[in-house]
C-alpha positions as CSV (number, residue, x, y, z in Angstrom):
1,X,6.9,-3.7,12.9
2,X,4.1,-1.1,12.0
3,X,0.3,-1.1,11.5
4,X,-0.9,1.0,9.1
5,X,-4.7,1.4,8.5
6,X,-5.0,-2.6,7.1
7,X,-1.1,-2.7,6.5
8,X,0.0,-5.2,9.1
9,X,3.5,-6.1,9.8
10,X,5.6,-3.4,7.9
11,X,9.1,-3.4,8.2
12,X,10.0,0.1,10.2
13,X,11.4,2.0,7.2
14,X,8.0,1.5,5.5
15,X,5.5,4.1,6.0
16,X,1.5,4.2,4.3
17,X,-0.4,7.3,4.2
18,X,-4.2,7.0,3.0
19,X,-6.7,9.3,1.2
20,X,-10.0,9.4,0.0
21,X,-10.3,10.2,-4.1
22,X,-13.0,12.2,-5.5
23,X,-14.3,9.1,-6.7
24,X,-14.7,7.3,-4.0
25,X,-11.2,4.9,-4.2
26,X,-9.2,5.3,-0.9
27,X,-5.3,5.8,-2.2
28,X,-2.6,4.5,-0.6
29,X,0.9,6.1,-0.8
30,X,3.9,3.6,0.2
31,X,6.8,4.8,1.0
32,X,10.8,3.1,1.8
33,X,12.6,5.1,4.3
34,X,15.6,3.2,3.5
35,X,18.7,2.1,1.2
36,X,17.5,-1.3,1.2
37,X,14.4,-2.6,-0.2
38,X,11.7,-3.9,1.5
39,X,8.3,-5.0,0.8
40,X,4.8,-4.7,2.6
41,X,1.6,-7.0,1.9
42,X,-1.3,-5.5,-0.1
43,X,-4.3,-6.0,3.2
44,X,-6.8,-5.2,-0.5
45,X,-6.9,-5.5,-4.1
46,X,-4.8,-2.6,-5.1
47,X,-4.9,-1.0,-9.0
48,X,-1.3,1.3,-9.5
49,X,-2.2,4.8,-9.5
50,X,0.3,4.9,-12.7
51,X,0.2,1.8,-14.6
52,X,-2.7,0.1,-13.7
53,X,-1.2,-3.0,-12.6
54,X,-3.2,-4.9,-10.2
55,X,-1.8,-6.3,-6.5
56,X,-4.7,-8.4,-5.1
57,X,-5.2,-8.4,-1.4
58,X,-2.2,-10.8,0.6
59,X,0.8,-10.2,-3.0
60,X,4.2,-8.5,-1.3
61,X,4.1,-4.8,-2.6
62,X,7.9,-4.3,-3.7
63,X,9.8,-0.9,-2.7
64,X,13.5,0.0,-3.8
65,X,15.3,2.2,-2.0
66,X,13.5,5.2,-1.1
67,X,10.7,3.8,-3.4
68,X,7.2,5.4,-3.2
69,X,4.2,3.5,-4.4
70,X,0.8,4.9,-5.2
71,X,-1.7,2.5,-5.3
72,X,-5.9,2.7,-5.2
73,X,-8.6,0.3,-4.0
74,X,-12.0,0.2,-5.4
75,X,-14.3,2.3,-3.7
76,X,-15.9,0.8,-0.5
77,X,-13.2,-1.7,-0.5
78,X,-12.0,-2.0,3.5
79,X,-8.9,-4.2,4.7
80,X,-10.0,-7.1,7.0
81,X,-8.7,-6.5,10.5
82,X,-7.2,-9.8,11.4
């Protein structure tokens, strides 16, 4: 399993990359490595980058194979290190 950031416990085909936006809202990009699916958990309240649907912090993000996800937190908004 991988740590990512606030992204605890990701299966090893799951990858997260982060960013900053000009307005403040750190991004995260999700990515499956894999044929199978696989899901990660949300460590904040996410908004999709694309349709606006919210994740709220602890909800199973859902990847397909070779899914990429691109998600934003509010600005200021930091995972909880557990």
């Amino acid at each position: 399993m991988q740590r990512f950031d606030g992204w605890q416990d990701l299966p090893d085909s799951v990858t997260v990359a982060m960013g900053t936006a000009p307005d403040g809202r750190r991004v995260h990009v999700v990515h499956n490595w894999n044929w199978q699916p696989a899901t990660a958990q949300a460590p904040v309240d996410l908004t999709d980058a694309l349709e606006g649907d919210v994740v709220p912090a602890g909800t199973s993000v859902r990847l397909g194979a070779w899914d990429v996800r691109v998600r934003a937190a509010a600005p200021g908004a930091a995972a909880e290190e557990r």
